[in-house]
C-alpha positions, 0 to 999 in steps of 0.5 A: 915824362916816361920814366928811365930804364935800368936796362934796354935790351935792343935788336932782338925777336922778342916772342911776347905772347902780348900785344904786339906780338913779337917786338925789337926791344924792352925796356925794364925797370924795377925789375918790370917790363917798362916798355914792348915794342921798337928800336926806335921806341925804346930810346925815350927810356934811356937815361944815365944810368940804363944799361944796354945789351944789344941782341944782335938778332936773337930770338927771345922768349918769355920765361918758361915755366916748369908746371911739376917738378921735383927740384929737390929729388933731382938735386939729392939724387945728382949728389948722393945717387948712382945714375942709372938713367941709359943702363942697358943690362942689369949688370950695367946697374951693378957696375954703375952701384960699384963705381958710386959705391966706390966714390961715395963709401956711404952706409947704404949704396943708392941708385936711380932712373933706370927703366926695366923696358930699357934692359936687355933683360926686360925685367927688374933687377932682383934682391938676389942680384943686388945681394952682390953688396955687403950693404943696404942697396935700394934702386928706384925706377927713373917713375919713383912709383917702384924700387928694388931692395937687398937683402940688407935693406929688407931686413933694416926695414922689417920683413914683416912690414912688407909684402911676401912676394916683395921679399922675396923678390925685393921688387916693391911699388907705391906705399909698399915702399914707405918701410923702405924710405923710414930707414933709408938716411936722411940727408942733412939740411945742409945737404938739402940746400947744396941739393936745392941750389943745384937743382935750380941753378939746372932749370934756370940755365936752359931757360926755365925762370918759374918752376913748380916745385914739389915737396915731400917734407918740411925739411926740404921747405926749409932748405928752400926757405934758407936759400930765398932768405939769403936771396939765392934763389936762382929761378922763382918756385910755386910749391906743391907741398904734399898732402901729408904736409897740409896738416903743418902747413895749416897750423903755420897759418898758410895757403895757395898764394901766400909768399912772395914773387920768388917764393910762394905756396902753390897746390896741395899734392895727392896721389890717386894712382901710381905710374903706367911704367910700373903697371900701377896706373888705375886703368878702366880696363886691364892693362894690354899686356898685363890681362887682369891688372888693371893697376892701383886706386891709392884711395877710395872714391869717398876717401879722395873727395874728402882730402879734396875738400879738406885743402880746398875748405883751407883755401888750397888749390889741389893737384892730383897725380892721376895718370890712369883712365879710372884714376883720371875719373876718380879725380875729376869726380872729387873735384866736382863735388867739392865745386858743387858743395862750395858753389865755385867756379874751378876758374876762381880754384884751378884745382889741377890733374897732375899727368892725365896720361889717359883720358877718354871723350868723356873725361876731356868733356867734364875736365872742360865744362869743369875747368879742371886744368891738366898738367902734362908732361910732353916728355913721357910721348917719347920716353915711355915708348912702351905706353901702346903696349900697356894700353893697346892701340885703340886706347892709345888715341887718348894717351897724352892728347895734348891737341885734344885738351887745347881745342877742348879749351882745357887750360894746359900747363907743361912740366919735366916731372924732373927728374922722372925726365931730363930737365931739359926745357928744349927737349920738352919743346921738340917732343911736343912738337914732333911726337911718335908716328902714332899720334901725330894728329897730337902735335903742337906748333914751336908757338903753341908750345911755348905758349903753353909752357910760359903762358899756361905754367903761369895760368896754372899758378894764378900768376898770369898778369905777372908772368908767361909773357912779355909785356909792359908790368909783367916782371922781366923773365926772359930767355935769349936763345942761341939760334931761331927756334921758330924757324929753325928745322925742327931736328935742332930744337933739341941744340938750342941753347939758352944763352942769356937768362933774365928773371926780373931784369937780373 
């Protein structure tokens, strides 16, 4: 006798990524998919007690699956930061620092997401500028891999400990940053957790069910960790601890997978490079419109592998933040060799590469015969416009190749990097789909996308027979949209809306 539903879910597109393919209803219970398939077929599975919802004709897709995003970073910078995402002067940023200034009366005035490429200026704000404030300011570029200081600031932070021309600019990059970051306040654990709360309940309200979340300090961990025990967790997170964390995370006697279905250890972070924004990407050749730059190795290439194969020995998938050609060559080169020392196989690890911006024929080659998985951010097609100028036209064929990586076999998982990009899961969809006009032979189908984004995300955190499609077994995430987005004219992707969101059947 079939068992009986706690909900049935009738009269929809269900997009399912399983066999069949698209279905008309569902049944789930215990939080599980119990039954894929028709309106007629669903009826055995109602019982006394089954709830209905009658779809009335929407279109529902898996749950999406956000591979890399900085949940906690995007929650505290909408509480305590000055958004100066969209600023289109420097003087618009110091309006916008005085406004928040004015509302917030901190002891240091912070600011967030502007992009020097967006500013009449065409250049960073400067110390001087900043100096307009009787207090400590620190700006970040929307990339976090570049800041700019005051006066106050610099001295709080230690002249000496940073760079001459960062003084005497207060335009400071990647670990010339730390001294800044050591002074700045720190936020409460209670502020961690309002910032945690947020932030989920943000991915989840436009259909993301899974996200993969990093950390940069056991505080927000913890924050984390106290919503999951008072069972507040609005979407399910695989966490990215980074890799000064593995020391800690090694004497609490933890590894990828460890946790449960709404919180579970993910992969190790390690940065090889910075961001192609701030022209510290590690390029093969030097930046176009930078000659002699060719940006920033973070590690040598002994340094790197060694890392790797720390966390890999302590059963820890890695994920290398690896935006730059060289820097991309450099990761891939680790991997490879802890592969070989061990005598595994990449599909048992799923060591990733964060970004993999710029690639070449030769390293979409080795990521493939390798199985390194590439976690990519369709967004940045759009946002960093400027990317054929950093890297000139001919280098550009290889920049976010995301067609490329698929018929290459490369398993692919999609990410915000939120906040660097709006956590916006309809915005990601339509700009893998349309693109830029010189990299059109680069676009997915509205089904391939969010195949990769549900399916891929789910793949990429060893969860492929639990999430990323619908289909009996797998937990109930769903998301019922507004509108058809895989009929609809591509120019509405960006309206949809996501009106109902389910994970395990909730």
């Amino acid at each position: 006798m079939n068992q009986k539903a706690s909900l049935i879910i009738t009269n929809g597109k269900f997009f399912t990524l399983s066999d069949p393919p698209w279905a008309s209803a569902v049944a789930i219970k215990d939080g599980r998919f119990l039954y894929v398939g028709t309106n007629d077929g669903v009826r055995e599975y109602s019982g006394k007690s089954t709830e209905h919802i009658d779809l009335q004709g929407k279109t529902v897709i898996p749950g999406l699956i956000d591979s890399h995003a900085h949940l906690m970073y995007y929650g505290r910078n909408r509480l305590m930061r000055a958004d100066l995402g969209g600023c289109h002067t420097i003087a618009e940023i110091l309006d916008r620092l005085q406004k928040h200034d004015a509302l917030r009366r901190g002891e240091w005035i912070l600011g967030w997401g502007f992009d020097q490429e967006m500013l009449a200026e065409r250049r960073f704000p400067t110390r001087q500028e900043l100096d307009r404030f009787d207090k400590p300011v620190v700006i970040t570029r929307l990339c976090g891999h570049a800041c700019v200081v005051n006066s106050k600031a610099i001295e709080l932070a230690g002249p000496e400990r940073l760079p001459k021309e960062g003084v005497k600019t207060g335009l400071l990059t990647e670990n010339d940053m730390s001294p800044i970051w050591e002074v700045m306040p720190t936020p409460s654990l209670d502020e961690m957790v309002e910032a945690a709360k947020l932030a989920c309940a943000s991915a989840r309200s436009t259909g993301i069910t899974t996200v993969h979340c990093l950390v940069s300090s056991q505080q927000e961990l913890d924050a984390l960790r106290l919503l999951h025990e008072k069972r507040e967790l609005p979407v399910r997170l695989y966490v990215l601890p980074a890799y000064d964390m593995l020391d800690s995370m090694l004497q609490a006697g933890l590894k990828t997978g460890d946790g449960d279905s709404m919180l579970r250890m993910g992969a190790i972070k390690i940065f090889a490079d910075g961001s192609m924004g701030a022209r510290t990407a590690a390029l093969c050749e030097d930046f176009a419109d930078d000659p002699g730059n060719k940006g920033i190795l973070l590690h040598s290439d002994e340094e790197l592998t060694q890392m790797v194969r720390r966390a890999h020995n302590a059963g820890w998938q890695v994920a290398i933040h690896a935006i730059g050609d060289r820097a991309v060559g450099q990761a891939v080169g680790a991997i490879e060799t802890v592969l070989r020392e061990s005598g595994q196989d990449n599909r048992l690890r799923r060591h990733r590469i964060e970004h993999a911006s710029l690639l070449s024929e030769d390293l979409v080659k080795r990521m493939s015969s390798l199985h390194i998985l590439a976690s990519v951010q369709p967004q940045f097609v759009i946002t960093d416009f400027w990317t054929i100028e950093r890297v000139g036209p001919e280098r550009y064929r290889w920049a976010y190749p995301f067609r490329t990586l698929l018929d290459a076999e490369i398993p692919v998982s999609f990410g915000s990097d939120s906040p660097v990009e709006k956590l916006d899961a309809f915005e990601l969809i339509y700009r893998a789909v349309t693109r830029d006009p010189y990299s059109k032979s680069e676009c997915l189908t509205v089904e391939e996308t969010v195949k990769v984004y549900a399916a891929g995300g789910a793949y990429a955190s060893f969860q492929e027979n639990k999430l990323g499609r619908i289909g009996p077994g797998m937990f109930a995430d769903l998301a019922a949209l507004d509108r058809d987005i895989f009929t609809i004219p591509t120019c509405e992707i960006p309206m949809c809306r996501a009106e109902k969101v389910l994970i395990g059947g909730n």
